[in-house]
PDB file of N, CA, C and O in Angstrom:
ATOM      1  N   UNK A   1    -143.377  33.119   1.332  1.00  0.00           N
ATOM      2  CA  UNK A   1    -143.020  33.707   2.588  1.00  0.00           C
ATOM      3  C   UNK A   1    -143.294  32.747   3.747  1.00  0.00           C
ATOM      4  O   UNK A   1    -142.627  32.786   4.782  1.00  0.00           O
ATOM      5  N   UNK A   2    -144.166  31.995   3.570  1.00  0.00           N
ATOM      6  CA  UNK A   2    -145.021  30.652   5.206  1.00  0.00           C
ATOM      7  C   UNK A   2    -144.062  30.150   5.086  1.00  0.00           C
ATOM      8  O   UNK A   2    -143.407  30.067   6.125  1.00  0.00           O
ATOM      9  N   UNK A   3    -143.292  29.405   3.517  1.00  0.00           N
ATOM     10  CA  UNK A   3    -142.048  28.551   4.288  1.00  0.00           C
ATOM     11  C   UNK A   3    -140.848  28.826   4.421  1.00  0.00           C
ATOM     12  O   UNK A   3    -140.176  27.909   4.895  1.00  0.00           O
ATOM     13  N   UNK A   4    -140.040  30.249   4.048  1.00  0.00           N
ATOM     14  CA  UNK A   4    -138.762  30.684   4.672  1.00  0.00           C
ATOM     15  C   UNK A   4    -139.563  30.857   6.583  1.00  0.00           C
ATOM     16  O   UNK A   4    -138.999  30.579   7.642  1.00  0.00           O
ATOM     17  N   UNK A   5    -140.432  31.187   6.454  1.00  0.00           N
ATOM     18  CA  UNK A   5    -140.866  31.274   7.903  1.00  0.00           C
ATOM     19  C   UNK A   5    -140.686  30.504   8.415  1.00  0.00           C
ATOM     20  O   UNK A   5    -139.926  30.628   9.375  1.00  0.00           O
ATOM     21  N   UNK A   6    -141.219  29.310   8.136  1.00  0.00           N
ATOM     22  CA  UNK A   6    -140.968  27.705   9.052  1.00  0.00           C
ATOM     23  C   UNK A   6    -139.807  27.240   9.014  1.00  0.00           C
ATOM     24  O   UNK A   6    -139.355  26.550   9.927  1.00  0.00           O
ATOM     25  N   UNK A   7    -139.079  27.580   7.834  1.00  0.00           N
ATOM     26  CA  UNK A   7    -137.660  26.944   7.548  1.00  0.00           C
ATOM     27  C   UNK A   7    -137.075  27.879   8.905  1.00  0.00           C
ATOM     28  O   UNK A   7    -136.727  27.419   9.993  1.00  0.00           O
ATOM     29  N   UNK A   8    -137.083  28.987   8.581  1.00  0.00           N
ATOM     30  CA  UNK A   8    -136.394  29.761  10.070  1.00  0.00           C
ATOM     31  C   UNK A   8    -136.944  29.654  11.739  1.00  0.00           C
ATOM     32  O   UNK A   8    -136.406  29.963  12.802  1.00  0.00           O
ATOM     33  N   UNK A   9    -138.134  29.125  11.430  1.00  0.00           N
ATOM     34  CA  UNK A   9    -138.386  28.755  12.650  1.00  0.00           C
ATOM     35  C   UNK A   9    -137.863  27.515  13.193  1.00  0.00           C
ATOM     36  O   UNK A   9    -137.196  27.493  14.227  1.00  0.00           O
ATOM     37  N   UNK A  10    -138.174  26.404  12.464  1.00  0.00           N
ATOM     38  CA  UNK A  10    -137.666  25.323  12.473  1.00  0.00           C
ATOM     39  C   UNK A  10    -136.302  25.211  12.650  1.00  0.00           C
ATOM     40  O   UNK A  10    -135.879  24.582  13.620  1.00  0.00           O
ATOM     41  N   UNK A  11    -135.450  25.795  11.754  1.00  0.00           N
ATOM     42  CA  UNK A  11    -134.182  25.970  12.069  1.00  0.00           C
ATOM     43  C   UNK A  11    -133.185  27.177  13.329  1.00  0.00           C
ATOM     44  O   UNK A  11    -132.014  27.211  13.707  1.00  0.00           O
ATOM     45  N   UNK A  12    -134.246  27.892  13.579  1.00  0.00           N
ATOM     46  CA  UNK A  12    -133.630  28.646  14.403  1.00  0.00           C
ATOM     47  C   UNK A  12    -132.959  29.719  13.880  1.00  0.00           C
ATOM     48  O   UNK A  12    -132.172  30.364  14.572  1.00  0.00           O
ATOM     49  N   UNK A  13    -133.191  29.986  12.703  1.00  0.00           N
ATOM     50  CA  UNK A  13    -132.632  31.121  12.358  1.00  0.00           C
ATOM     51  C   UNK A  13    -133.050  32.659  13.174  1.00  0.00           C
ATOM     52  O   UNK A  13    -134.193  33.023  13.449  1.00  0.00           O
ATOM     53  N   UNK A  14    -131.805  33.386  13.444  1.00  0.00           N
ATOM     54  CA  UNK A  14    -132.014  34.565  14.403  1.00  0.00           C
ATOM     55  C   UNK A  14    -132.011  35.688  13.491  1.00  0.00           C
ATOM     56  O   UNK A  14    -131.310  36.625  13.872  1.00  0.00           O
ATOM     57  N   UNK A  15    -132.562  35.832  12.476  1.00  0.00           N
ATOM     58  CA  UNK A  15    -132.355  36.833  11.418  1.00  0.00           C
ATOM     59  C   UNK A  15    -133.304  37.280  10.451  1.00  0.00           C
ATOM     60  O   UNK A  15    -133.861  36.313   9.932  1.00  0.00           O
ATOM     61  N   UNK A  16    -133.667  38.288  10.049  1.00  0.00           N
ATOM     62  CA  UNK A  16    -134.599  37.985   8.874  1.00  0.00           C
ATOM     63  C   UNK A  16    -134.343  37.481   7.439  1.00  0.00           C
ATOM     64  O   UNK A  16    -133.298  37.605   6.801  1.00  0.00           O
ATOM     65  N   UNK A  17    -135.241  37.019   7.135  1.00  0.00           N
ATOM     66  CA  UNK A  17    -135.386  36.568   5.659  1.00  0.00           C
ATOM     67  C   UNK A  17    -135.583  37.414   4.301  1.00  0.00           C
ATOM     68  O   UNK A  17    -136.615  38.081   4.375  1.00  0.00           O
ATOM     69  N   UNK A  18    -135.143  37.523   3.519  1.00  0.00           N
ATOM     70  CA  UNK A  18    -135.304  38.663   2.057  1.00  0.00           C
ATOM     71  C   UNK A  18    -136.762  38.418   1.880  1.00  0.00           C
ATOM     72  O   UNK A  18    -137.380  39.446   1.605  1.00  0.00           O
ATOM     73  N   UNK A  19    -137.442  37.389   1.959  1.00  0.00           N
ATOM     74  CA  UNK A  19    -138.956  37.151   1.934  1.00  0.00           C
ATOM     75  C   UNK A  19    -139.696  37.796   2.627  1.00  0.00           C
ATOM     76  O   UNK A  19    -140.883  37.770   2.301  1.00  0.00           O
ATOM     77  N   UNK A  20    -139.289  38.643   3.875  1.00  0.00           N
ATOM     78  CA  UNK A  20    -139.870  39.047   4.969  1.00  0.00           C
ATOM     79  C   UNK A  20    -139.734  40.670   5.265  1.00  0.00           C
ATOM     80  O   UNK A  20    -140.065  41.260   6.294  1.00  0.00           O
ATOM     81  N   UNK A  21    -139.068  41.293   3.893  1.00  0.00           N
ATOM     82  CA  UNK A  21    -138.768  42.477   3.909  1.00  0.00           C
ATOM     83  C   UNK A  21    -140.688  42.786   3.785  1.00  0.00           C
ATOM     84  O   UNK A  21    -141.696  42.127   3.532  1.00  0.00           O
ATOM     85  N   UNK A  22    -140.250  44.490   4.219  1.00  0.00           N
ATOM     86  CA  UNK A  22    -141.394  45.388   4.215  1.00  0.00           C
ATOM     87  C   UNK A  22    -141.233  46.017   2.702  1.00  0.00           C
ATOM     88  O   UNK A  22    -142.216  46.300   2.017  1.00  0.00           O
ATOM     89  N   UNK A  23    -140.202  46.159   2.367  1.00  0.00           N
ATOM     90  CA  UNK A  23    -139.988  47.336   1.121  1.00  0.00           C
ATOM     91  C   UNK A  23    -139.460  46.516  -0.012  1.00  0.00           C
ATOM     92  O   UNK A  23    -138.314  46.243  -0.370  1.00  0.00           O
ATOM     93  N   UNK A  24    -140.893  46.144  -0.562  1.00  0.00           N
ATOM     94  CA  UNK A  24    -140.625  45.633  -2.161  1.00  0.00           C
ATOM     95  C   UNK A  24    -139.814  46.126  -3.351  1.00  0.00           C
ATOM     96  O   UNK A  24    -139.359  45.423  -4.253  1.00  0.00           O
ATOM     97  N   UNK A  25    -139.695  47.560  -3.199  1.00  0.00           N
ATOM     98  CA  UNK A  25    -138.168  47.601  -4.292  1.00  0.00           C
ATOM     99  C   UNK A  25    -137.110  47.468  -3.480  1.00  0.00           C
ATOM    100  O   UNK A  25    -136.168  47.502  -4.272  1.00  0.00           O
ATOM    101  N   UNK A  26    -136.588  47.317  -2.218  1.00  0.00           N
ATOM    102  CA  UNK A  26    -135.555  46.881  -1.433  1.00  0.00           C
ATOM    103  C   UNK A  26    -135.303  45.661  -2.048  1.00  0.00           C
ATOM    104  O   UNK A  26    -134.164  45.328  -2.374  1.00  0.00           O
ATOM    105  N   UNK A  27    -136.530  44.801  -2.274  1.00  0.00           N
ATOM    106  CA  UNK A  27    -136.377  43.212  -2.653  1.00  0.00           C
ATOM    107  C   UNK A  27    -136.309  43.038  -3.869  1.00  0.00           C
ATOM    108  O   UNK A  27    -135.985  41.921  -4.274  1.00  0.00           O
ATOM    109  N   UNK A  28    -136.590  44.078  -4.782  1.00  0.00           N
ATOM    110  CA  UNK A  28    -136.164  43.832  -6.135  1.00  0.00           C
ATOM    111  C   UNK A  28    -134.912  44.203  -6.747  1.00  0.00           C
ATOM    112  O   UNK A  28    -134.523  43.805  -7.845  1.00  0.00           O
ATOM    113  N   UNK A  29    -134.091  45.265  -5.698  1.00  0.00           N
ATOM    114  CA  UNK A  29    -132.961  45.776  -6.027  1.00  0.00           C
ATOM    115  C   UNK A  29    -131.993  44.219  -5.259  1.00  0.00           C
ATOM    116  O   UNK A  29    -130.912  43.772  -5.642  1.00  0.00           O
ATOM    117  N   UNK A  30    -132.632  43.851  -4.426  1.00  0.00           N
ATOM    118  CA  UNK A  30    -131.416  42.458  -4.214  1.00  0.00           C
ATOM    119  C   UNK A  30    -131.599  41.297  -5.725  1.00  0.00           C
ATOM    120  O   UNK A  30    -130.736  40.913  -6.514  1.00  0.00           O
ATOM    121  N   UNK A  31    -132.957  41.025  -5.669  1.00  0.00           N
ATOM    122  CA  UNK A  31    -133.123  40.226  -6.599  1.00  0.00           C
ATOM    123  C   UNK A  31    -132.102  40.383  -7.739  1.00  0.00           C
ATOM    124  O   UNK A  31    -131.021  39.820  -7.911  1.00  0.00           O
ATOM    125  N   UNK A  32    -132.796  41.374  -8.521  1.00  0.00           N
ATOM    126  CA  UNK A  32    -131.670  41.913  -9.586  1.00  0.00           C
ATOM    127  C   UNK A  32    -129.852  41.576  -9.348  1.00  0.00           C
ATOM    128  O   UNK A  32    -128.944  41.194 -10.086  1.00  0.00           O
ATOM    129  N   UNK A  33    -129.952  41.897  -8.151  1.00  0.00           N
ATOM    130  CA  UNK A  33    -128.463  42.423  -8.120  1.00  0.00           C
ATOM    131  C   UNK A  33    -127.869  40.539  -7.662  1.00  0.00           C
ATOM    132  O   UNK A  33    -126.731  40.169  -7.373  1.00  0.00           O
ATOM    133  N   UNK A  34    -128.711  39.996  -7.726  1.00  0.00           N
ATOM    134  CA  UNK A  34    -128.220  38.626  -7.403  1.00  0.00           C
ATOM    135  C   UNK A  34    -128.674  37.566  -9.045  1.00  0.00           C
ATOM    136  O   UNK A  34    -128.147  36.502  -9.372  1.00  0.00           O
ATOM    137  N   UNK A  35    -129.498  38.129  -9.603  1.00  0.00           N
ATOM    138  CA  UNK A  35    -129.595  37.898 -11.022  1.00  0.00           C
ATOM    139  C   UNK A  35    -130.747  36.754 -11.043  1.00  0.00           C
ATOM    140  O   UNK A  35    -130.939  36.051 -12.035  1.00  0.00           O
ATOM    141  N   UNK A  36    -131.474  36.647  -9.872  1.00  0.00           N
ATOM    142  CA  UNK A  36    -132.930  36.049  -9.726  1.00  0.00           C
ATOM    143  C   UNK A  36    -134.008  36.268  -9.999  1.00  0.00           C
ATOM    144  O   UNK A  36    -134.832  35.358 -10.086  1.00  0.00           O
ATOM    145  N   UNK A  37    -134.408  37.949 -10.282  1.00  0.00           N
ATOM    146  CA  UNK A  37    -135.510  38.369 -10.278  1.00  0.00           C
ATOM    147  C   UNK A  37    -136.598  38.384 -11.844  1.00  0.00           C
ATOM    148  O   UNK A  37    -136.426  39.077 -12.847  1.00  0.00           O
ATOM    149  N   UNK A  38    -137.614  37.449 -11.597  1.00  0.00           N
ATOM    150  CA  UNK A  38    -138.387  36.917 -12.465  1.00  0.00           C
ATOM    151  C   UNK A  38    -139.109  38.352 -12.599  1.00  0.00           C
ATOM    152  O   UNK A  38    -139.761  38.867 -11.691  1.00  0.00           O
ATOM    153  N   UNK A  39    -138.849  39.037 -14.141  1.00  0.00           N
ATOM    154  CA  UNK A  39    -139.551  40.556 -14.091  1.00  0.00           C
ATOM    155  C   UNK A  39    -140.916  40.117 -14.769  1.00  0.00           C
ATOM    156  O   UNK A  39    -141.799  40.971 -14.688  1.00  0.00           O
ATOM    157  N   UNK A  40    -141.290  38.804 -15.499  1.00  0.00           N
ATOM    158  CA  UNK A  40    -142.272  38.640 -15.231  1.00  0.00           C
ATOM    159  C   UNK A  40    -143.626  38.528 -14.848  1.00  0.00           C
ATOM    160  O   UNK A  40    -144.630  38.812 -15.502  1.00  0.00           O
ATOM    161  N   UNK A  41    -143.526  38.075 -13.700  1.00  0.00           N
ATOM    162  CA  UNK A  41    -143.758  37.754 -12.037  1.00  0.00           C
ATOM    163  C   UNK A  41    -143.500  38.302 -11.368  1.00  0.00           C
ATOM    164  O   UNK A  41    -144.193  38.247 -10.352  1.00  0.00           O
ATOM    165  N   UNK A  42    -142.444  39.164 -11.376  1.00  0.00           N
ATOM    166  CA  UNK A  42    -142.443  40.117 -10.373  1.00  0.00           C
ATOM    167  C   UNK A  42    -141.921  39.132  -8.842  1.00  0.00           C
ATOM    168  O   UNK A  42    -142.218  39.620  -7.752  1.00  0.00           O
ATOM    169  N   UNK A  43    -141.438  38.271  -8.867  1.00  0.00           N
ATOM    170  CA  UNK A  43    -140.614  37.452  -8.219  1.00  0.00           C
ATOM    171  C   UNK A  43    -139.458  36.965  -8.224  1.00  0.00           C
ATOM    172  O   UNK A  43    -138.557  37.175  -9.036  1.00  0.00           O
ATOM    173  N   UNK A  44    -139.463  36.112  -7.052  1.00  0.00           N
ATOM    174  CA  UNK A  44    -137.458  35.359  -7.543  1.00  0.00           C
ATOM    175  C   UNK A  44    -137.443  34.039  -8.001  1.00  0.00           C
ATOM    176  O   UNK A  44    -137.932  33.132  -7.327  1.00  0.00           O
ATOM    177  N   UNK A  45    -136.909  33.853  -9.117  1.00  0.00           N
ATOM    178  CA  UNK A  45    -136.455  32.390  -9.376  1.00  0.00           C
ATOM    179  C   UNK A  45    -135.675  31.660  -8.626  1.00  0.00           C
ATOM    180  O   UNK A  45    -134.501  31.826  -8.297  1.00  0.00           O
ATOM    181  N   UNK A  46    -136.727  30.509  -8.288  1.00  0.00           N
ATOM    182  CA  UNK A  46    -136.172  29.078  -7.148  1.00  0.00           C
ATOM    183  C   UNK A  46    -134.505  28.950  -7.613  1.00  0.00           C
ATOM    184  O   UNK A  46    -133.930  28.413  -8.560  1.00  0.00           O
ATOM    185  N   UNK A  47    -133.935  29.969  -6.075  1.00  0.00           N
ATOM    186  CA  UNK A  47    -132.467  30.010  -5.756  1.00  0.00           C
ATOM    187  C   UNK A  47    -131.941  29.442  -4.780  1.00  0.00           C
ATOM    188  O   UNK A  47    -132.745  29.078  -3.922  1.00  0.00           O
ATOM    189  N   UNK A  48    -130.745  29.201  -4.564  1.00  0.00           N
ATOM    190  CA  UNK A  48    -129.967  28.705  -3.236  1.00  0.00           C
ATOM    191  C   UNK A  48    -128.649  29.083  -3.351  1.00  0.00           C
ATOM    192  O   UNK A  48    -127.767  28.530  -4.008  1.00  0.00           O
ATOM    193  N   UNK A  49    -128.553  30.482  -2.371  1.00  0.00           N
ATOM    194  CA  UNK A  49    -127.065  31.056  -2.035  1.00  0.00           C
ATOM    195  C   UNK A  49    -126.714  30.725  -0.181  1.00  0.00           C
ATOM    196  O   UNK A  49    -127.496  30.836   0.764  1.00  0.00           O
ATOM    197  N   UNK A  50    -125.518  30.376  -0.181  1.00  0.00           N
ATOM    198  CA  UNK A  50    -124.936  29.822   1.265  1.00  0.00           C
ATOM    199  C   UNK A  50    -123.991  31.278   1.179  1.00  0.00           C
ATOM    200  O   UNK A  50    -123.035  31.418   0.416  1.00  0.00           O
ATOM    201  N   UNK A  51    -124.464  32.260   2.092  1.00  0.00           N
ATOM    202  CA  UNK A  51    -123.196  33.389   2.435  1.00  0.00           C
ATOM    203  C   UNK A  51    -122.837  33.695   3.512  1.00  0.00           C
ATOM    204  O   UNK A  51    -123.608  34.327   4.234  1.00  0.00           O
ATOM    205  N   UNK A  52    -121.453  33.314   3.988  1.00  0.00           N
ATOM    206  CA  UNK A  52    -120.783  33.541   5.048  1.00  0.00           C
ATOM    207  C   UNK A  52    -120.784  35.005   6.018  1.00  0.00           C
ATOM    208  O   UNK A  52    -121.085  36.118   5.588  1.00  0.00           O
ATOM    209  N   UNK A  53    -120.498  34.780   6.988  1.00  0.00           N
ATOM    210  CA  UNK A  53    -120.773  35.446   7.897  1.00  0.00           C
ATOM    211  C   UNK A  53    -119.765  37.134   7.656  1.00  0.00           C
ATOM    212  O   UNK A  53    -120.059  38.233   8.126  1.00  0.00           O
ATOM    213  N   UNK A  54    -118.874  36.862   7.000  1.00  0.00           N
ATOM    214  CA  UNK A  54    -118.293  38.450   6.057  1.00  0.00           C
ATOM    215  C   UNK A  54    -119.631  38.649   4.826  1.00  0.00           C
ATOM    216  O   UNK A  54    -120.094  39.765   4.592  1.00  0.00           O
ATOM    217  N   UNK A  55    -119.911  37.942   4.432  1.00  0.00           N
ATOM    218  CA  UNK A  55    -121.117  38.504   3.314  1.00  0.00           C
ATOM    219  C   UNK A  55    -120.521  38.025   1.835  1.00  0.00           C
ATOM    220  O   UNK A  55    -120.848  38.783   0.921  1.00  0.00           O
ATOM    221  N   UNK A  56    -119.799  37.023   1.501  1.00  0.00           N
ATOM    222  CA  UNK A  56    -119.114  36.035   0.801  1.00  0.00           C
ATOM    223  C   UNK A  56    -119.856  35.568   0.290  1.00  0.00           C
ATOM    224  O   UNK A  56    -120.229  34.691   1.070  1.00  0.00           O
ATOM    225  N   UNK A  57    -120.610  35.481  -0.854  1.00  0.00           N
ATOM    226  CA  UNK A  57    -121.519  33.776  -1.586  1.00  0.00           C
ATOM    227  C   UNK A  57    -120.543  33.297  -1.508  1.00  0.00           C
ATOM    228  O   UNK A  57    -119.551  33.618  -2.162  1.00  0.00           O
ATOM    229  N   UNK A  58    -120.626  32.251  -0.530  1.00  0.00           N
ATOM    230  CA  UNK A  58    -119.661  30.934  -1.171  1.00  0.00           C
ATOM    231  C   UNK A  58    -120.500  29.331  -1.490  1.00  0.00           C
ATOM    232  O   UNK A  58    -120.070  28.181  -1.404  1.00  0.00           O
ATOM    233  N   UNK A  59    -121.799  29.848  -1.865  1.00  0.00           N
ATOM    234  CA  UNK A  59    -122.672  28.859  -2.615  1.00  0.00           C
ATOM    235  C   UNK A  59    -123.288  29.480  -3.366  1.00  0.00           C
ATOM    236  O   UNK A  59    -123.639  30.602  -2.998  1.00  0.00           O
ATOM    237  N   UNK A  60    -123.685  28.990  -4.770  1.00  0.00           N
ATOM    238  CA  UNK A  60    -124.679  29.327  -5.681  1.00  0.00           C
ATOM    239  C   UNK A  60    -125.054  28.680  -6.893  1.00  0.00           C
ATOM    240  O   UNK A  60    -124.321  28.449  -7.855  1.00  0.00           O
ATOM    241  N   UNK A  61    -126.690  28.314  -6.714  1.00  0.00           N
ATOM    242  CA  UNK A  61    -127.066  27.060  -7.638  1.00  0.00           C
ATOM    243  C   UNK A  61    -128.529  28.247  -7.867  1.00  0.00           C
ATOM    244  O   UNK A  61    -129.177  28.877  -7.031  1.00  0.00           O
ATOM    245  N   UNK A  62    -128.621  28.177  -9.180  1.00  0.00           N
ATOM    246  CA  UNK A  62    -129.908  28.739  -9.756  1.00  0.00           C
ATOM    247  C   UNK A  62    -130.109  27.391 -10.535  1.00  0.00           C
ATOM    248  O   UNK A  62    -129.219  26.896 -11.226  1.00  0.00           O
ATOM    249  N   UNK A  63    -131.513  26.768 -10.343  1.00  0.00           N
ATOM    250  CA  UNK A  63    -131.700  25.535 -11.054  1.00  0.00           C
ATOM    251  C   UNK A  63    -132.339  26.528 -12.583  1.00  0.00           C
ATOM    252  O   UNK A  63    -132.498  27.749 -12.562  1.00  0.00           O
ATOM    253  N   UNK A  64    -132.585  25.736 -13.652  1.00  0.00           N
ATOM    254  CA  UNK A  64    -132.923  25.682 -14.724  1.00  0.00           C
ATOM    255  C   UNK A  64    -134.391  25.522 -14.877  1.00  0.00           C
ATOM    256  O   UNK A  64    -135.087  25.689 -15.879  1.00  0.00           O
ATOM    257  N   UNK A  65    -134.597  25.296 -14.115  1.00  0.00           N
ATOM    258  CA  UNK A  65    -135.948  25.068 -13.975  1.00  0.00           C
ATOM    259  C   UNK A  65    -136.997  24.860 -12.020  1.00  0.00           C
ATOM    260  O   UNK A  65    -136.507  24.490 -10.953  1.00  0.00           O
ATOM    261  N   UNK A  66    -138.334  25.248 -12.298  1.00  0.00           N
ATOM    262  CA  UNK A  66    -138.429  25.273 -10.698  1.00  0.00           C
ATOM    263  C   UNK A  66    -138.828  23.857 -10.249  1.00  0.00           C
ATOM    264  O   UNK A  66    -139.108  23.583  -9.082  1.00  0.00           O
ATOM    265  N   UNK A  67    -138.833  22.921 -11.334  1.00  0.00           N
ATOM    266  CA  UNK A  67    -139.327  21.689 -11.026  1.00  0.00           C
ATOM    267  C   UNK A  67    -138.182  20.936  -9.964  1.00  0.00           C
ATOM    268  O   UNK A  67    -137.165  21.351  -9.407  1.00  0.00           O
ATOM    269  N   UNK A  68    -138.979  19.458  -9.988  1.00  0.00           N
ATOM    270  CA  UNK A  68    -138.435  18.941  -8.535  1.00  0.00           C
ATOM    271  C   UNK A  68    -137.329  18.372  -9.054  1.00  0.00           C
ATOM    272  O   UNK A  68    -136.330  18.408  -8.335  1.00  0.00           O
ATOM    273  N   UNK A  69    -137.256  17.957  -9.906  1.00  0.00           N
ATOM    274  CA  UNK A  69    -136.321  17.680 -11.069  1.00  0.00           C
ATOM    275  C   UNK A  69    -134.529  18.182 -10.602  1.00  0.00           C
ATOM    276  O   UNK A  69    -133.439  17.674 -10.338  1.00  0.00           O
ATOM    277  N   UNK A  70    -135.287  19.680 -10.756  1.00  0.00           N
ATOM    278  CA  UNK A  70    -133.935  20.429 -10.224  1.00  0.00           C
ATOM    279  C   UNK A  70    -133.349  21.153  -8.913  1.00  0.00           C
ATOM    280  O   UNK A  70    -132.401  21.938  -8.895  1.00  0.00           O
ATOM    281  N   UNK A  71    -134.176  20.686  -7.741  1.00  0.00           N
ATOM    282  CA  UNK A  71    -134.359  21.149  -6.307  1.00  0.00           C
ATOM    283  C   UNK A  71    -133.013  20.643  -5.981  1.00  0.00           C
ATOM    284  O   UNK A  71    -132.625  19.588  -6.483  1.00  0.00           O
ATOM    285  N   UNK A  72    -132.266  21.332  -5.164  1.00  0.00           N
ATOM    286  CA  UNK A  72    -130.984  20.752  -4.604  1.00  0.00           C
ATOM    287  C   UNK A  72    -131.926  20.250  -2.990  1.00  0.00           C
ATOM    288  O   UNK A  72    -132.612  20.874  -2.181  1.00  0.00           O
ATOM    289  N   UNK A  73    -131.504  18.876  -3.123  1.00  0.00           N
ATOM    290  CA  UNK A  73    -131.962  18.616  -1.728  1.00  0.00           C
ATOM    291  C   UNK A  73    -131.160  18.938  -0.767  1.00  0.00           C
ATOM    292  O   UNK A  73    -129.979  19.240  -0.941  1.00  0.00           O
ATOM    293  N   UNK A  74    -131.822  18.893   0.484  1.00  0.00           N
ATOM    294  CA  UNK A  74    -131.463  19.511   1.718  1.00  0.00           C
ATOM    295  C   UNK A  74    -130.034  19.085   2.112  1.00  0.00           C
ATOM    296  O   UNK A  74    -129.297  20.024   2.411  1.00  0.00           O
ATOM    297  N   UNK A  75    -129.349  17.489   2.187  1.00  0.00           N
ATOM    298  CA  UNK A  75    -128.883  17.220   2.789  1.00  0.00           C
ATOM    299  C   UNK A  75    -127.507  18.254   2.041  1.00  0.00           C
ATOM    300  O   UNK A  75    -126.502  18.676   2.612  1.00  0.00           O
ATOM    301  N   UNK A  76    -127.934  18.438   0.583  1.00  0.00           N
ATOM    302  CA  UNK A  76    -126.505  18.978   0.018  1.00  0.00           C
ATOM    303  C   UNK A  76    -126.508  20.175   0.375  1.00  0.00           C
ATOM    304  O   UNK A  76    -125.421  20.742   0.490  1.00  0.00           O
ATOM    305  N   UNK A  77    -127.481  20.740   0.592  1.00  0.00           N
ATOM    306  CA  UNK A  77    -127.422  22.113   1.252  1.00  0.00           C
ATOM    307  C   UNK A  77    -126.501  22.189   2.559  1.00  0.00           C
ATOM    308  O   UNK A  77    -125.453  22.798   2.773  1.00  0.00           O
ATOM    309  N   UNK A  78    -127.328  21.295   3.397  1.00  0.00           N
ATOM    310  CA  UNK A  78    -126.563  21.329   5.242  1.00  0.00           C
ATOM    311  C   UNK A  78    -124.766  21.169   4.925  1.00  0.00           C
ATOM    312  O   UNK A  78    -123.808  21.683   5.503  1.00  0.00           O
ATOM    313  N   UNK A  79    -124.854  20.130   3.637  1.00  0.00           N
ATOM    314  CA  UNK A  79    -122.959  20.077   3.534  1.00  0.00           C
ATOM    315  C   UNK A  79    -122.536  20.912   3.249  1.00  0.00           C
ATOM    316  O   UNK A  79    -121.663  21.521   3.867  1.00  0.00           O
ATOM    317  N   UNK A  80    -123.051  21.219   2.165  1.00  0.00           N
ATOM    318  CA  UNK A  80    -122.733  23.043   1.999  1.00  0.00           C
ATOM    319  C   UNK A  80    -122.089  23.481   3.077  1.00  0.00           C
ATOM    320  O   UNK A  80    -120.881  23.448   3.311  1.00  0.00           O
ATOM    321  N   UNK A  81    -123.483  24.135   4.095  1.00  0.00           N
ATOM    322  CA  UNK A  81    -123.121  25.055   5.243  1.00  0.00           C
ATOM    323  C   UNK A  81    -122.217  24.174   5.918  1.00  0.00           C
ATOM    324  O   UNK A  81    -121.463  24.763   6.693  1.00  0.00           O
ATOM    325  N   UNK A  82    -122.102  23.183   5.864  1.00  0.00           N
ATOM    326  CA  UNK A  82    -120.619  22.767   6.754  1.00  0.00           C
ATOM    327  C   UNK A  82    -119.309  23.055   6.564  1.00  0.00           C
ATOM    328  O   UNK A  82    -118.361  23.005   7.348  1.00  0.00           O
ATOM    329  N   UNK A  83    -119.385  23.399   5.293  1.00  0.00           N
ATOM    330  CA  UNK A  83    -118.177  23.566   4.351  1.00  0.00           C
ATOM    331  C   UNK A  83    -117.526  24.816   4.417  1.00  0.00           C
ATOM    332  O   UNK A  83    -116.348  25.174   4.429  1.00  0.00           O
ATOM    333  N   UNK A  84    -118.508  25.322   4.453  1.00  0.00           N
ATOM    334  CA  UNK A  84    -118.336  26.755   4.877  1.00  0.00           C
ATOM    335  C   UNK A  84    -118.125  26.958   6.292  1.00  0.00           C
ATOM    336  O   UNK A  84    -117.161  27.646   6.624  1.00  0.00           O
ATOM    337  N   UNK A  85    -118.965  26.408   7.274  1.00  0.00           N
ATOM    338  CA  UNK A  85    -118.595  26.509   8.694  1.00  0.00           C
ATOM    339  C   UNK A  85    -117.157  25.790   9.020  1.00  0.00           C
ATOM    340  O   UNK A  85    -116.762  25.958  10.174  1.00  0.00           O
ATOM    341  N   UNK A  86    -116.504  25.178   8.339  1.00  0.00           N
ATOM    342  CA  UNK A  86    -115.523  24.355   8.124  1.00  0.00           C
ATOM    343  C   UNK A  86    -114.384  25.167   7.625  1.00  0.00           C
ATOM    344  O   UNK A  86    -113.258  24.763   7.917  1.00  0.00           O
ATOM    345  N   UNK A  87    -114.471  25.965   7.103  1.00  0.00           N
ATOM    346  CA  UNK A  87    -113.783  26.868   6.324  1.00  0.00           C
ATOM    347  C   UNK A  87    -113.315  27.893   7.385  1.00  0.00           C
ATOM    348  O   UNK A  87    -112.180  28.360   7.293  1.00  0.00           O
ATOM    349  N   UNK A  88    -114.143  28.262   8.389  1.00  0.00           N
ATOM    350  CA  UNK A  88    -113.875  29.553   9.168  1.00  0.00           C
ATOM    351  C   UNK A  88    -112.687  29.253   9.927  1.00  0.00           C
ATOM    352  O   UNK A  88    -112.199  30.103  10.673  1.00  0.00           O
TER     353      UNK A  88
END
């Protein structure tokens, strides 16, 4: 939750974060329904969805693993969102 915080602070995001919900089965019914949720753990597996401003995934990378190995770095992320902002 500290670093979707900073990431949104840092970035300016005007919105909340799924990390930042109050209502933990709220967050497990997204999890699930996005096919992340480590039942486990009782958490989400290290995801990255880009969804447009209609509510579109038009990104989605679930790595294989949470290592660094398989982190999509940032810069491919920001192209991402360009691509999409590009798209509109």
């Amino acid at each position: 939750m500290f670093s979707q915080k900073a990431m949104a602070d840092f970035f300016k995001i005007p919105y909340p974060l799924l990390s930042g919900a109050r209502d933990i089965t709220v967050v497990h019914k997204v999890l699930k329904a996005y096919d992340v949720f480590n039942e486990k753990r009782l958490d989400a597996r290290r995801s990255y969805f880009i969804i447009d401003k209609e509510g579109i995934v038009r990104y989605k990378h679930i790595p294989p693993t949470p290592t660094e190995k398989d982190l999509v770095p940032t810069e491919t992320l920001l192209n991402e969102v360009k691509k999409v902002n590009q798209a509109r």
